[in-house]
C-alpha positions in Angstrom: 121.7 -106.3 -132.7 118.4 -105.2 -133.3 119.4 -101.7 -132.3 122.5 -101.9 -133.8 120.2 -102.8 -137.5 117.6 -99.9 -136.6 120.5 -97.2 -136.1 122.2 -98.4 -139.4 118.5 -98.1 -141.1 118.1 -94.9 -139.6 121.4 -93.4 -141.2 120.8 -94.8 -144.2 117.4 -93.0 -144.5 119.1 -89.9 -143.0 122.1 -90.3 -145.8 119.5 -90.5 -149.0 117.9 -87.4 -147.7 120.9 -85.4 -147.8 121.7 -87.0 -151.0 118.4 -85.8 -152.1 118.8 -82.5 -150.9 122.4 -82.3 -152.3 121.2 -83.3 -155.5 118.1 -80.9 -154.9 120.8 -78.4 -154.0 122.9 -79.2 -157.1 120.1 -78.1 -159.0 119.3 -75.4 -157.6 122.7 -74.2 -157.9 122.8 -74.8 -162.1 119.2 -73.0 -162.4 121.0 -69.8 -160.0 124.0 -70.0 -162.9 121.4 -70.4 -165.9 119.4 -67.6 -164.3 122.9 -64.9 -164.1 123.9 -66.0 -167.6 120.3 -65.1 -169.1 119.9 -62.0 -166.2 123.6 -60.4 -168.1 122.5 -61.7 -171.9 119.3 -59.9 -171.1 121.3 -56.8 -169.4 123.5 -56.5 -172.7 120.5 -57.4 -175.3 118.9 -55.1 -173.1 121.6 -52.3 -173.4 122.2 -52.8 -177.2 118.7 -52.2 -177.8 118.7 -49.2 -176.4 121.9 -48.3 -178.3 120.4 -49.2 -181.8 116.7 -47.1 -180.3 119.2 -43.7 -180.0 121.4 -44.4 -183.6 118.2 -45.3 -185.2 116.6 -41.8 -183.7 119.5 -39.9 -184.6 119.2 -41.2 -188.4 116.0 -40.4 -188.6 116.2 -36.8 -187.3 119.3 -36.6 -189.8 116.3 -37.8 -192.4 114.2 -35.2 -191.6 117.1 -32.6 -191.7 118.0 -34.0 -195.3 114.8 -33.8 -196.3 114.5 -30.1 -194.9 117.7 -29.2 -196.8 116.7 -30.8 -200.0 113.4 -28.7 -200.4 115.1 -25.5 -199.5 117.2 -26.4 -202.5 115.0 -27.1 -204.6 113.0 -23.4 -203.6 116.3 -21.8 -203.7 116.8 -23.5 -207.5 113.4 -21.9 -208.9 113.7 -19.0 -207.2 117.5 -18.8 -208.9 115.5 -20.0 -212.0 112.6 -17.2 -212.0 115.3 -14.4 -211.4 117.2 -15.2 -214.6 114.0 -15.7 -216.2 113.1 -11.9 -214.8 116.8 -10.6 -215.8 116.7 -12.2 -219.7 113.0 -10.4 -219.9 113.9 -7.0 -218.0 117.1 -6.9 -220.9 114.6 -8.2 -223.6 112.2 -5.3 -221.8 114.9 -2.5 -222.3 116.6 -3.8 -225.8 112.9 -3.4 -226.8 112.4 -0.1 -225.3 115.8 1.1 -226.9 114.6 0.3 -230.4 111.5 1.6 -229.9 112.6 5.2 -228.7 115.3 5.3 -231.7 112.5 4.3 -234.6 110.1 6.7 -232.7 112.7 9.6 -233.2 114.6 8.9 -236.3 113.3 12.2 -237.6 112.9 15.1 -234.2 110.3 16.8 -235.9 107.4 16.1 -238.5 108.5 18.9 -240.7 112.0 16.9 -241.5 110.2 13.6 -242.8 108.8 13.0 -246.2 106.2 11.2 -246.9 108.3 7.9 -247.6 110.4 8.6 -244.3 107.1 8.9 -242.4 105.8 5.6 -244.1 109.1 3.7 -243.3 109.7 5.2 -239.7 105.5 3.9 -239.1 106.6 0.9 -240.8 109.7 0.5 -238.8 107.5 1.1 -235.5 105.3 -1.5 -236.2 108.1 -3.8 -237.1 110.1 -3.3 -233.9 106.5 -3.6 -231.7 106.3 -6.8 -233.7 109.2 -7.8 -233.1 109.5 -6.7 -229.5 105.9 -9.3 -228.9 107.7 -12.3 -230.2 110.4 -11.8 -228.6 109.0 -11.2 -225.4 107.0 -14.2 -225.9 109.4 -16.2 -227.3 111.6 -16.1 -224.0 108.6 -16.4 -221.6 107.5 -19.5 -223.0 110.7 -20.9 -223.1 111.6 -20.2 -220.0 108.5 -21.1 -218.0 
């Protein structure tokens, strides 16, 4: 009987180590599942990362571009700007010149003036160079 006890004592010990080890194994087994769940959230946290990396590049070189555009713009605006600026003072230029040539010869010759024509064509002169100036002037700082 005492053989009989020992051999019962001996598969008892042999049945708590495989409980132990089943258990053990158990474990192991829900850390291998914990570890493939965090092994794919990290694969797709991984892959949406990268995702976000390239849309947030490709916004900023779409930035860089808008910002590229913009100042062209603007040099393209003040540019436009200085050539009408250019265009009012080439036309104020040749409306001056125009006046100028007619009050210069009014009269062809110095023999066909009087004295009174000669003093209101000098006059007249120094009226349109007068007014010519302001003009000029007038448009330049305004348009500046």
């Amino acid at each position: 009987m005492l053989q009989h006890c020992k051999t019962l004592q001996h598969f008892a010990t042999h049945c708590n180590t495989l409980q132990h080890t089943a258990t053990h194994c158990n474990t192991l087994q829900h850390t291998i599942t914990h570890c493939i769940t965090l092994q794919h959230f990290a694969t797709h946290c991984c892959n949406t990362l990268q995702h976000t990396a390239t849309h947030c590049n490709t916004l900023q070189h779409t930035a860089i571009h808008c910002n590229t555009t913009q100042h062209t713009a603007l040099h393209c605006n003040t540019l436009q700007h200085t050539a009408t600026r250019c265009n009012i003072l080439q036309h104020t230029a040749t409306h001056c010149n125009t006046l100028q040539h007619t009050a210069t010869h009014s009269l062809d010759t110095p023999q066909q003036r009087t004295a009174t024509q000669t003093q209101t064509a000098t006059h007249y002169n120094a009226f349109t160079a007068a007014h010519c100036n302001n003009t000029l002037q007038h448009r330049h700082s305004h348009h500046k």
